[in-house]
N, C-alpha and C positions, 0 to 999 in steps of 0.2 A: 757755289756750284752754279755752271750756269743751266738757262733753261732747258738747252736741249738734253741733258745730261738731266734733270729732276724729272722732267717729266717723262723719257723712256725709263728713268729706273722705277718709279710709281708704275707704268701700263707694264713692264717688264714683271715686279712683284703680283700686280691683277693676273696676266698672263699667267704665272708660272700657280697660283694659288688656285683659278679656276683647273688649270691643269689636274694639281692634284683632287679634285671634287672627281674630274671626268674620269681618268684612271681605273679608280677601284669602281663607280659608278658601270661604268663598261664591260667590266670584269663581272663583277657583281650580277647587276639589273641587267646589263642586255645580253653578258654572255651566261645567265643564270646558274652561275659559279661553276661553270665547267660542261654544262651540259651541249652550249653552244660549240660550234666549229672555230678553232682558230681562224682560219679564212674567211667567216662571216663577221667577225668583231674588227679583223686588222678592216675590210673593207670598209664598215661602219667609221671606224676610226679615221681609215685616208679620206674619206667623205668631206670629212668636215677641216684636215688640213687640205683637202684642193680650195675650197674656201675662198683662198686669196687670187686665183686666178680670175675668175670675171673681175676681182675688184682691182688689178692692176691695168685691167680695159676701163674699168671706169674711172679710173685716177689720169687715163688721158684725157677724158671730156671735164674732171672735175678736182680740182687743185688736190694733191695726196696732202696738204696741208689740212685742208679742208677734213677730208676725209677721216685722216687720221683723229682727230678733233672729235666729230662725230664718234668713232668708234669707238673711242677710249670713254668717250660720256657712258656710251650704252655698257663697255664693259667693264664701268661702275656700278653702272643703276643694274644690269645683271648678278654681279656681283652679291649685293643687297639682297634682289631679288632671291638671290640661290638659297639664304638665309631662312627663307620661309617657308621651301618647298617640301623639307620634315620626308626625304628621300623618295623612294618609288622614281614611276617613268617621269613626273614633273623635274627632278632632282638631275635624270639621267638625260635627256631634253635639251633641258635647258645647260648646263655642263656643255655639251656638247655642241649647242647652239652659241656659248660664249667661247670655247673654244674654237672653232669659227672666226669669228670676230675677233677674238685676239690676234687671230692670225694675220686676217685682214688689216686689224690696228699695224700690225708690226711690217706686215707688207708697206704700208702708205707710209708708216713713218722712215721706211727707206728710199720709199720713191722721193718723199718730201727733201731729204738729203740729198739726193742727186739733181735734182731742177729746183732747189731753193740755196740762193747764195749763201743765205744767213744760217743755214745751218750745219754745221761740221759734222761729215762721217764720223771723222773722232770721238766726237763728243757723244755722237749715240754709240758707239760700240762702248765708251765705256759707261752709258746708262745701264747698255746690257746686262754689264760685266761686272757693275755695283748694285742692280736690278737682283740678278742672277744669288749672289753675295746676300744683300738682306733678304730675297724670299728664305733664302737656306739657315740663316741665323733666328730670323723669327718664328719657322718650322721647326727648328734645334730648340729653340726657348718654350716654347708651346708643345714641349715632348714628343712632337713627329705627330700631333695628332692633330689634323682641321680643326679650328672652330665648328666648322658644319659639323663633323661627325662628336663632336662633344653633349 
C-alpha cells in the first residue's frame, strides 16, 4: 500500500471515529436530548465544519503538506486525549474541536494533492474509500458501540 493511501486511510478512520464521539455528544450535551432547537445544534455543528476555510488560506502561505502533518498529529493526540474526558462539556469540546481539525486535516490533504507532484488524487480517494471501509468494519466488530462510550 502505498503512502498516500496508508496514511488518508489511518486520518480517514481518526476522522470518521472522532465523528462518531461528536454526533451523539451534540445531541446529547449540547442539544440536552431534545430540549434544544434543531437550528441551534445544526449551527453549532456547521461551526465547526466551516473550519477548513481560513485553513485553505493558510495552506497558501504554508505547504498543505505541511499542514496536513500537523493536523493529523493533533488529531491523534486528540483522539487520546477524548479518552480521558469521562463525557460532559470537556467530551462535547473537544469532539467538536477534533472535528474541526479533521476537517481541516482532510481539507490540506487535498490541497497537498493538487500542488504536490508526488502525490496521486487516486491514491487518496482510495484512502478515503478503504478509510471509510475499516472505520465501518471495526465499528461492526466492536458492536456499534465507541470505545469512549464503553
Amino acid at each position: 500500500m502505498r503512502q498516500g493511501r496508508l496514511s488518508t486511510l489511518l486520518g480517514t478512520v481518526l476522522l470518521l471515529d472522532v465523528l462518531r464521539v461528536f454526533l451523539p455528544s451534540l445531541i446529547t450535551l449540547f442539544g440536552q436530548a431534545g430540549s434544544t432547537g434543531p437550528e441551534i445544534m445544526g449551527a453549532y455543528a456547521l461551526a465547526w465544519f466551516l473550519l477548513p476555510f481560513p485553513a485553505a488560506l493558510l495552506a497558501r502561505r504554508v505547504p498543505p503538506a505541511t499542514l496536513a502533518l500537523v493536523t493529523a498529529a493533533l488529531l491523534a493526540v486528540g483522539r487520546m486525549a477524548l479518552q480521558t474526558t469521562e463525557g460532559g462539556d470537556p467530551q462535547l469540546y473537544l469532539s467538536s474541536a477534533l472535528v474541526g481539525l479533521g476537517a481541516v486535516w482532510l481539507t490540506c490533504v487535498v490541497a497537498a494533492t493538487a500542488t504536490d507532484g508526488r502525490t496521486d488524487a487516486h491514491e487518496v480517494m482510495i484512502g478515503v474509500v478503504a478509510g471509510t471501509a475499516a472505520s465501518t468494519v471495526a465499528h461492526t466488530a466492536l458492536g456499534t458501540v465507541d470505545p469512549l462510550w464503553r
